[in-house]
N, C-alpha and C positions, 0 to 999 in steps of 0.2 A: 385054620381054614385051608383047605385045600387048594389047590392051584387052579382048579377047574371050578369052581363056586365063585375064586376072583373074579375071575373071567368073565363069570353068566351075567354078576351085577354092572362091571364094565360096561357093556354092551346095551343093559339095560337104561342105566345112564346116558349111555349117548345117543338111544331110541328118542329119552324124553327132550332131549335139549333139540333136536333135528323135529319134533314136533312142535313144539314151542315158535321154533323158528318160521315152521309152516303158516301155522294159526297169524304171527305177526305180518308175515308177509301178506295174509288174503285180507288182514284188517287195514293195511294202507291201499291195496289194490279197489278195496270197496269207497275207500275218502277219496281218492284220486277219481275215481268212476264220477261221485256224489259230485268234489268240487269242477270237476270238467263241464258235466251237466248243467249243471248252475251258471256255471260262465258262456256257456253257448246259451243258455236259456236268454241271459241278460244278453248278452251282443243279436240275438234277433230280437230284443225286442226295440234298442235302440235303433239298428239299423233300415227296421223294415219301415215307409214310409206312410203316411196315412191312406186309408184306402179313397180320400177325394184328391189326394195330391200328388199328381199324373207328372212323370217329367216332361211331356211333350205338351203345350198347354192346348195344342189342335185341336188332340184328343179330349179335352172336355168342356171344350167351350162352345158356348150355347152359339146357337145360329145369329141371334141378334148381336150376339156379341163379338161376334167372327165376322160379321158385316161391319163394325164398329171401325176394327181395326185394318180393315181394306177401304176405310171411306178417308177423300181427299183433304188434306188440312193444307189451307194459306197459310205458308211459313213466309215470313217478310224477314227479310236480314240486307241490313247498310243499303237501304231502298231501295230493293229490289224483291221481287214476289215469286215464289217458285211455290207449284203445287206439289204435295208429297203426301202420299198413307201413312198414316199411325204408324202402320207398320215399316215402311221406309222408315223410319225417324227414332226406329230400334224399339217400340212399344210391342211388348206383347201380355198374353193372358199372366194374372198370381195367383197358380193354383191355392194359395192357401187363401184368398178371399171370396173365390166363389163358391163360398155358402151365403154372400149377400144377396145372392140373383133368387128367388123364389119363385121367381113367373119369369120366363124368356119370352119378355115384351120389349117393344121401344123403349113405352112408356116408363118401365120402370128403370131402365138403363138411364133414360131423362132425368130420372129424380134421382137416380144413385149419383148423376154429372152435377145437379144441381148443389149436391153434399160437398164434391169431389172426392167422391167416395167410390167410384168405377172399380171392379177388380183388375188392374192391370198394374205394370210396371215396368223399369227400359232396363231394356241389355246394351248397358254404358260401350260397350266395346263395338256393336252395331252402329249404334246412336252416333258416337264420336268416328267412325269411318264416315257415314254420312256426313257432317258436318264437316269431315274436313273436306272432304270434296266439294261441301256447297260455300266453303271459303276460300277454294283454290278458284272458284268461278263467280262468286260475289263481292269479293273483298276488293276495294279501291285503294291503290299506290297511293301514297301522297306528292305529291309535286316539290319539288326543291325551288328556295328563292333563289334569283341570279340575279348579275348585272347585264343590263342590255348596254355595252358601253357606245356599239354604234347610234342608239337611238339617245342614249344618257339618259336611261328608265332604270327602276329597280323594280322588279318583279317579285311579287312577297309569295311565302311559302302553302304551301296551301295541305292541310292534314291529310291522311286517311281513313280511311273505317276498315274494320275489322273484326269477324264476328270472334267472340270471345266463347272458345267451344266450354270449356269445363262449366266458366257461367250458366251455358245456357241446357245443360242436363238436365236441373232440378225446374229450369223453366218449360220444358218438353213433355216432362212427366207430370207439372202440375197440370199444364192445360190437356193431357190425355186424360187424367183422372176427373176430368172433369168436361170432356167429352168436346171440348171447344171447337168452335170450325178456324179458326184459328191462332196462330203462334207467332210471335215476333221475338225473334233471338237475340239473344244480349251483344251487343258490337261495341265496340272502341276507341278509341281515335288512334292511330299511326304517326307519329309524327315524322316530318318529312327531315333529312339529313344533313340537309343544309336551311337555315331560317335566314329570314329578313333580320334577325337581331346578330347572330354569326357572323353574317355576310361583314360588318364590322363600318356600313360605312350607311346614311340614308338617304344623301341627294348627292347626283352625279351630276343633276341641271346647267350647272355651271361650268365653262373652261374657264382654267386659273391660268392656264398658259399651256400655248403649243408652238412645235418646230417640227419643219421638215425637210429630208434632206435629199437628194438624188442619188441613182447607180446606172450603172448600165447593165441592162434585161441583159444583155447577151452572156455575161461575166456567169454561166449556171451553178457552179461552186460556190462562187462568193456570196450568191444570193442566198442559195440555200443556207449557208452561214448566218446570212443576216436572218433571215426567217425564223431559225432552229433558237438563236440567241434573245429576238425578242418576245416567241411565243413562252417563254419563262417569267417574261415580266411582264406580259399582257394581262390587267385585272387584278395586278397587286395593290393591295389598301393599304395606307399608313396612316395610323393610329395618330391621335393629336400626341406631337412632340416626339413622335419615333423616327431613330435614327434608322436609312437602311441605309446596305450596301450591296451593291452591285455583283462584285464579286460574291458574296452569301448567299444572294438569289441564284445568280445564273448558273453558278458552280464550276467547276473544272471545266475547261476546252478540250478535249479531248476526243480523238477515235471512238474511244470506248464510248464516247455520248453523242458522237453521231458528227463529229465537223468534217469538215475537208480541208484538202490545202487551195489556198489562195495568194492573193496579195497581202502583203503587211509590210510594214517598216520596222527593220534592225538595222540597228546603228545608223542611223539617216540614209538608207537605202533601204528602197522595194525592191523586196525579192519575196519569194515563194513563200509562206508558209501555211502552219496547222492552226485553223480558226481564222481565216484571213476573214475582216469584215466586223468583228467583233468592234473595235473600234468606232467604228460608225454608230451603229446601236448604241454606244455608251455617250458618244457625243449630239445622236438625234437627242437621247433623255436629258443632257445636259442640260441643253437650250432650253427643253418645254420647262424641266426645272425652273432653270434660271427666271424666266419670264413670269414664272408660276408663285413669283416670290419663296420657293422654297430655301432652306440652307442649303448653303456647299459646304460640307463639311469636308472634303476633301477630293480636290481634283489636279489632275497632272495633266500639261498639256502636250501633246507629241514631240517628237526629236526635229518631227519636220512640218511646216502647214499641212494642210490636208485641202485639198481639191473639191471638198462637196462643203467647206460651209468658210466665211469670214475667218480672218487671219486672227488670234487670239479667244477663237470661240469652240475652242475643242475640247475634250478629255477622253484621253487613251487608257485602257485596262489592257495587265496582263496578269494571267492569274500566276502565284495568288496574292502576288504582293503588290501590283500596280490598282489601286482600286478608285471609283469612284463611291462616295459615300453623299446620302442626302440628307437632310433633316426635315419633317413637317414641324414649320413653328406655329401654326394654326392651334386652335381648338377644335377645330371640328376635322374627322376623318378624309383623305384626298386617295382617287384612285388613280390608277395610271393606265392609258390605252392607249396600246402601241398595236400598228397594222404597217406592215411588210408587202406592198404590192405595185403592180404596175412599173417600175423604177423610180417608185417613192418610198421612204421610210419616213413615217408622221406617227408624234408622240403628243398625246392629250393628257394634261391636268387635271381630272373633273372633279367635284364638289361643291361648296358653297360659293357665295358670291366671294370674289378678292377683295382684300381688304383697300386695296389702291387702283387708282384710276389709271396710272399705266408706269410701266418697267421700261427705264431703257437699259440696253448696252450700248457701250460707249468703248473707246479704245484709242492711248495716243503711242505713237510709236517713241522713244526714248532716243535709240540708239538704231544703227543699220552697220551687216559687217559682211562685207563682199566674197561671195565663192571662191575655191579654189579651183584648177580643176587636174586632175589625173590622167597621167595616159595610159593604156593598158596595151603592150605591146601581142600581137595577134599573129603565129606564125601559119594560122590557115587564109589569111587573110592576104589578097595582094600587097607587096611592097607599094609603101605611101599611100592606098586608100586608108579614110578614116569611117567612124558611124559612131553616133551617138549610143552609150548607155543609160547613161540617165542627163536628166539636163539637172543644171547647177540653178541657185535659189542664196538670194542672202540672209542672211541671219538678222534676224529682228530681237531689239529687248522694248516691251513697250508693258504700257499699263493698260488694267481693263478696271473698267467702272461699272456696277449696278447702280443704277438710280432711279428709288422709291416714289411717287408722287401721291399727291392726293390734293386734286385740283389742277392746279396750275407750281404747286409747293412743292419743292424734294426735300419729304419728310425724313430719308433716309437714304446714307454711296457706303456700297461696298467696293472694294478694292485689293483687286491681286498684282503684280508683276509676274510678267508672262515672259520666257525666253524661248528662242529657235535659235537653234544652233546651224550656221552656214552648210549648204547642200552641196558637198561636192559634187561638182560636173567630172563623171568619168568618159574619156572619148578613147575610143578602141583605135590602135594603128597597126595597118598588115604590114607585115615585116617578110612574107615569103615573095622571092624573087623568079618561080616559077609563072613565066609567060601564060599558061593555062589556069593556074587559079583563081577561083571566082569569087566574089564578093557573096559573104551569106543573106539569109533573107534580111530586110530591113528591121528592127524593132522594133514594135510602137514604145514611144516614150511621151510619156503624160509631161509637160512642161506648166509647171506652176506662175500663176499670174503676180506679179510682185503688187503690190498694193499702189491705190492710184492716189493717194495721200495719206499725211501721218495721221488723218483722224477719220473715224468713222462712227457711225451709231444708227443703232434700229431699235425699235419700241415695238411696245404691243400694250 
């Protein structure tokens, strides 16, 4: 075969496969046509919406029924009455049941309400903005229980109400579909945050014991001291048998919480310091304690008497290791009111009746140990004037007695040993020899009353 005849069949072969290839190609072009059609066929027939089921439901709601949802419903929520439209209250047309309506009358809207079978239905997200607004303006606080310790009342807690929105969805939409002239929404109760049961205590009626002690108004650091320390333990309850302490409640004396400096006693001398007063407070509680038959679980009494109450009737806190500690040995729960005014400081016991007809204190002095005193040489001061720094005090060891009664009986003496340690008298002497040197201002110096016998006692 010639070289030119290969050739012609070559060509002729590769005519028919570039044909072949043709024909295949317009036979997928024709499927691909068929299945595209088909699937757009089917996506509008899902998509496209029935020809009565309008998105807007304005647009096909009957006149009667368009008055429906503009007329007034008594909505009542946590007793109170507020008028609002169907429509306020997020009710509107369901296009897919108004093919119930067959006559655009009252009358039949009547009888479709009487089924609850109305076409309509709530847009939740409407509905529940409503309601929350009508909860931000109907809904009642509940009240907290407290102690009124100045009257010695206890004030019990009282609930809230509160309309409960998500409850009241399916109640909104029942009584539209049914055409109601009114709705009353689901509410709750609140309960308030503090209860008469919390509060941990139920009769204040009674004082078990009180003491009270003086200052001077003028001293304005030191008071506010006493103030600061005993609005901390103003309305503290103790539990039958709970042990408190003093220093647990009131906590650190410090800047950081608000003291000043004032008077205090270190090392048997007043001088300046941070928390001046604190003292007093710990020893006004003592007393009302004491008398209140509570424990002394532990008290310490000052380095030196103290000026505002009876010699052996103290107890000094320093934080954090100087503490006073009490105990209720009751059964039934005891509150404490303490009030800071006027240049009084007075501490109440209140709760149930006391179980004794009356508490003494009692106190017999043992021992007595006489001052020394100090001189403190003063080169601003003229040569041979002197002036008091503090005045001297002697030192007492004596005994203190609780005594229980009941009647005329003492059912029960408790008993501590009490010491004071002797007050150095320091007396300042000028030593400068300068003709012109003047005496400085004078200083006040509080002089302490020694005791006008070794025995004493007070009851309550």
């Amino acid at each position: 075969m010639s070289s030119g005849t290969r050739a012609r069949q070559r060509g002729a072969i590769m005519l028919g496969i570039a044909g072949g290839m043709l024909v295949a190609a317009g036979g997928l072009t024709g499927a691909y046509y068929v299945v595209a059609t088909r699937s757009e066929a089917r996506a509008a027939t899902v998509t496209q919406p029935p020809a009565n089921d309008k998105v807007h439901p304005g647009a096909t709601a009957s006149p009667a029924l368009t008055a429906l949802l503009a007329k007034q419903v008594e909505v009542t929520a946590t007793g109170t009455t507020e008028k609002l439209t169907w429509a306020d209250l997020g009710i509107e047309v369901d296009p897919g049941e108004l093919a119930r309506i067959t006559a655009d009358t009252a009358d039949q809207l009547t009888a479709l309400g009487a089924k609850a079978a109305l076409p309509v239905r709530i847009d939740r997200d409407k509905a529940t903005k409503q309601l929350l607004a009508l909860k931000a303006k109907t809904d009642r606080s509940p009240t907290d229980a407290y102690l009124d310790l100045e009257e010695r009342k206890i004030h019990t807690d009282t609930p809230g109400q509160g309309i409960d929105v998500w409850a009241s969805l399916p109640k909104i939409e029942a009584a539209a579909r049914q055409g109601a002239a009114k709705v009353e929404l689901v509410s709750v109760p609140i309960a308030a945050g503090v209860t008469k049961q919390t509060l941990g205590i139920d009769d204040i009626s009674n004082v078990l014991g009180h003491y009270k002690t003086g200052f001077p108004v003028f001293d304005r650091d030191r008071n506010f001291n006493l103030k600061l320390a005993a609005s901390k333990i103003d309305g503290t309850v103790l539990k039958p048998h709970e042990e408190w302490s003093f220093n647990g409640q009131v906590g650190e004396r410090s800047e950081k919480e608000g003291y000043k400096i004032a008077h205090v006693i270190t090392a048997g001398e007043m001088v300046d310091g941070l928390a001046g007063g604190t003292c007093q407070i710990s020893t006004t509680l003592f007393g009302a304690a004491f008398f209140a038959g509570l424990d002394i679980v532990k008290t310490t009494n000052h380095s030196r008497p103290s000026a505002y109450t009876p010699l052996g009737f103290d107890a000094t806190v320093v934080w954090p290791d100087t503490d006073l500690k009490l105990k209720n040995p009751y059964d039934f729960p005891v509150a404490i009111h303490y009030r800071v005014a006027n240049g009084e400081a007075v501490v109440e016991v209140l709760g149930k009746p006391r179980p004794y007809d009356k508490i003494v204190f009692a106190r017999k002095v043992l021992e007595e140990t006489p001052f020394e005193t100090d001189e403190r040489l003063d080169d601003d001061m003229p040569d041979g004037q002197t002036s008091l720094d503090q005045a001297g005090f002697d030192g007492y060891k004596l005994t203190r007695f609780r005594r229980f009664f009941q009647g005329k009986k003492m059912v029960r003496e408790d008993k501590w040993t009490v010491n004071y340690k002797p007050v150095t008298e320091y007396v300042r002497r000028g030593t400068n020899k300068d003709p012109n040197a003047k005496m400085p201002p004078a200083k006040e110096v509080h002089a302490l009353k020694a005791p006008s016998s070794d025995e004493y006692s007070m009851a309550q």
